[in-house]
matplotlib code that plots the C-alpha trace (Angstrom):
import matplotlib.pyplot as plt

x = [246.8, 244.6, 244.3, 242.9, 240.5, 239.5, 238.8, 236.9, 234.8, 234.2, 233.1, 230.8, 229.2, 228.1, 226.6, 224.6, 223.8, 222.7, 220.7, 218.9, 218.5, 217.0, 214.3, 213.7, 212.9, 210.8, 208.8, 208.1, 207.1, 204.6, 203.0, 203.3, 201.6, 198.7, 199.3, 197.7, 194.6, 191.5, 193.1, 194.5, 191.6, 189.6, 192.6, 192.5, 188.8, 188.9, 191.8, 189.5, 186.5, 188.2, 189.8, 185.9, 184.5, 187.9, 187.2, 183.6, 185.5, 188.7, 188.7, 192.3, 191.5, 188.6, 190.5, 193.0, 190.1, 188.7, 191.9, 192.2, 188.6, 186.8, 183.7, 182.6, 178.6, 177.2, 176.8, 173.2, 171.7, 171.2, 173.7, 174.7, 173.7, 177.1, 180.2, 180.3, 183.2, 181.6, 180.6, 182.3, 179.6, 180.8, 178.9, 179.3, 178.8, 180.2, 182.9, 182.1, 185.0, 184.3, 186.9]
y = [-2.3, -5.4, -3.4, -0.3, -2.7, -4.5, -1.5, 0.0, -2.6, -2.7, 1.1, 0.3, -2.8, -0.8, 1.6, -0.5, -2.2, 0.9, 2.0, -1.3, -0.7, 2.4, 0.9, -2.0, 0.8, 2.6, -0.2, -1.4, 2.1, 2.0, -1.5, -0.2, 2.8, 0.9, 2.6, -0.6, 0.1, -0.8, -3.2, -4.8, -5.2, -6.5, -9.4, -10.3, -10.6, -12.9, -15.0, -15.9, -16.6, -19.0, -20.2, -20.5, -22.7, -25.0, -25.3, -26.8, -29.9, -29.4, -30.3, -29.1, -25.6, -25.5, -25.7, -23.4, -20.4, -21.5, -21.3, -17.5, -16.6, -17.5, -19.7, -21.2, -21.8, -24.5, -24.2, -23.5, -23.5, -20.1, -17.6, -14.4, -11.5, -9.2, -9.7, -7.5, -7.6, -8.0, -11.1, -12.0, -13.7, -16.8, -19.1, -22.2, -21.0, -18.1, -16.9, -14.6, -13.7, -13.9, -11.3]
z = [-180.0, -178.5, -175.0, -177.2, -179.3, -176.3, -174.3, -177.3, -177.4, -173.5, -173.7, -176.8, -175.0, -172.0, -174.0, -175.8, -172.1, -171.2, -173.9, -173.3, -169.7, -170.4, -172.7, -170.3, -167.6, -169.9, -170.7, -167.2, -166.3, -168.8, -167.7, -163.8, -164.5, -166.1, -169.4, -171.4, -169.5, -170.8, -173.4, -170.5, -168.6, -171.6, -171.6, -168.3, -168.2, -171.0, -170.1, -166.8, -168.6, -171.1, -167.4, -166.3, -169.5, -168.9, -165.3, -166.3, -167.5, -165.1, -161.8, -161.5, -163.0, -160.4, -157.7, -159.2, -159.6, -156.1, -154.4, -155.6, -154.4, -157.6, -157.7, -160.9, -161.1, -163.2, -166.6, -168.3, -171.4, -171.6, -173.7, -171.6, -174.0, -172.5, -170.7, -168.1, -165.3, -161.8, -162.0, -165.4, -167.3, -169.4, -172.3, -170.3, -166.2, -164.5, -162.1, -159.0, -157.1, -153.3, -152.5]

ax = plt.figure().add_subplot(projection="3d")
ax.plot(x, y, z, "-o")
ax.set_aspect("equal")
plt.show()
């Protein structure tokens, strides 16, 4: 009676494994095939201008962007009126990538 428990649970458990599996796949699909897109992009692009301000006062996250091609121009008074992606433009300097 154990041996049939246990081996009912066994079957059950890869099931549910696969089942999971299956979802897991789906999902990466999804993010390979660039199905977040846009919103994606819009992410990324703000991640590295909040990376941009913080390098104004961090040396460390400077040379971080730098070493990946980024270079971060001084700040000015002035407020960029629009984001745009090529250069990104940031409230407190910029980042060019030099890619």
């Amino acid at each position: 009676m154990v041996c049939f428990v246990l081996s009912v649970s066994l079957v059950l458990t890869f099931k549910v494994n696969q089942g999971l599996q299956a979802e897991l796949q789906a999902n990466q699909q999804r993010l390979n095939s660039g199905i977040l897109g846009p919103q994606g992009q819009q992410i990324g692009n703000n991640l590295l201008q909040d990376m941009a301000t913080a390098a104004n006062s961090n040396v460390g996250m400077r040379q971080l962007l730098a070493k990946y091609g980024y270079q971060i121009q001084p700040a000015t008074n002035a407020v960029p009126a629009a984001v745009n992606t090529a250069p990104a433009s940031v409230g407190q300097g910029s980042v060019e990538a030099s890619k």
